[in-house]
N, C-alpha and C positions, 0 to 999 in steps of 0.2 A: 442464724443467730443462736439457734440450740446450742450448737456446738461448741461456742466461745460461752454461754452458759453453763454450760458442763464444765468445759476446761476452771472455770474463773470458778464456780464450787468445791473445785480440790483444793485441797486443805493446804499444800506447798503452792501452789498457783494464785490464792487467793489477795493475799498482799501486794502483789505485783497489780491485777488486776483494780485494786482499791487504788491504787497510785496515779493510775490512767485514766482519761476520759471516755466515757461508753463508746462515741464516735469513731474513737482510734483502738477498740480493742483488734478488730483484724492486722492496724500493725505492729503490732503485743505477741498476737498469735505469731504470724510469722518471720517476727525477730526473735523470739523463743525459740521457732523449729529451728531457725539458720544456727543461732547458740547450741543446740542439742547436736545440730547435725557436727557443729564443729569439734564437739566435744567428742563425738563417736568417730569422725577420721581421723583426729589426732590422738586416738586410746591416751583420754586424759582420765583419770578419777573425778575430776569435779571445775568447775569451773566459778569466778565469784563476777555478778555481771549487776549491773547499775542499768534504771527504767527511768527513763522522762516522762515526763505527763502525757504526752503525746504517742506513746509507745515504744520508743527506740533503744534498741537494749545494746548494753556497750559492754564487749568483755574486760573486766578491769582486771582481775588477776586470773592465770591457768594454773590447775592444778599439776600434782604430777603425772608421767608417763605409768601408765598399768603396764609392769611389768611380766613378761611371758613365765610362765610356769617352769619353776626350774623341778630337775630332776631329782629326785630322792636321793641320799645318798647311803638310805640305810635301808632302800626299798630293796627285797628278795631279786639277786640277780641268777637266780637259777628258781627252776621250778619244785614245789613242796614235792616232800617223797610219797604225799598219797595222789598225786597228780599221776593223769592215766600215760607221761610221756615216756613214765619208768616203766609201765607194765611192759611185757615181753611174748611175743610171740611161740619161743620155745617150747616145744611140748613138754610135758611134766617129766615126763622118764630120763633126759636128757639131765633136768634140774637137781633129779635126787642126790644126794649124798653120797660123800665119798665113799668106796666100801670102806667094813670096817677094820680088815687087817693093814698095817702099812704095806707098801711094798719097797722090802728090801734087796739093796743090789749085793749081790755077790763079791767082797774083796778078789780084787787079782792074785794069784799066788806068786811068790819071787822078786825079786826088785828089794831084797828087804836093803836096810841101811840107811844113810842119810841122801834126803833129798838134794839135788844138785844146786849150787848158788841160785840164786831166782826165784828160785821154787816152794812154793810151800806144803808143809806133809801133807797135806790133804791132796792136792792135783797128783800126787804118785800114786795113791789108790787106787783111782781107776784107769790108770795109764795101764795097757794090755804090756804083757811080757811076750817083750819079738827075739827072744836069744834062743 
């Protein structure tokens, strides 16, 4: 009888329990769990349920379906750049900087004139002279 004591002193519980006769709060109690339990297979949000005197609780209206978590859409779809999946295993000598003179290629000598249809003056530059 503790137990239905405790339940009938919470504060959401306690109106229902006022409705019913002491006699029949065990079937209060377990019209309550079968509501709860129904609420919890069918992931509803809430449920609105009606008590007779006598204990018997009737589900009068269901609430809605809890819907599943949708996905961000503005959630980080790559990882931040101080995230260790950039760091790099490379040794540092490898890393360093370009030198700092350019390296310049050497014009071909000969071929001088207009490029052939197709062609643009730059692809003639380094086309080797085969005459």
């Amino acid at each position: 009888m503790s137990a239905f004591l405790s339940i009938r002193n919470y504060v959401h519980f306690r109106h229902l329990f006022d409705a019913v006769h002491p006699f029949f709060w065990p079937v209060l109690y377990w019209q309550l769990k079968r509501a709860w339990l129904c609420l919890q297979r069918e992931k509803l949000n809430a449920v609105l349920i009606a008590v007779t005197w006598w204990g018997g609780v009737r589900i009068v209206h269901r609430g809605d379906k809890i819907e599943q978590v949708k996905p961000n859409p503005f959630a980080l779809t790559k990882p931040r750049y101080d995230n260790a999946v950039w760091f790099t295993d490379v040794p540092a000598e490898f890393l360093s900087e370009a030198p700092c003179a350019p390296l310049i290629l050497p014009r071909q000598s000969g071929g001088g004139g207009c490029p052939p249809r197709g062609q643009s003056e730059g692809a003639c530059a380094l086309t080797p002279n085969t005459s």
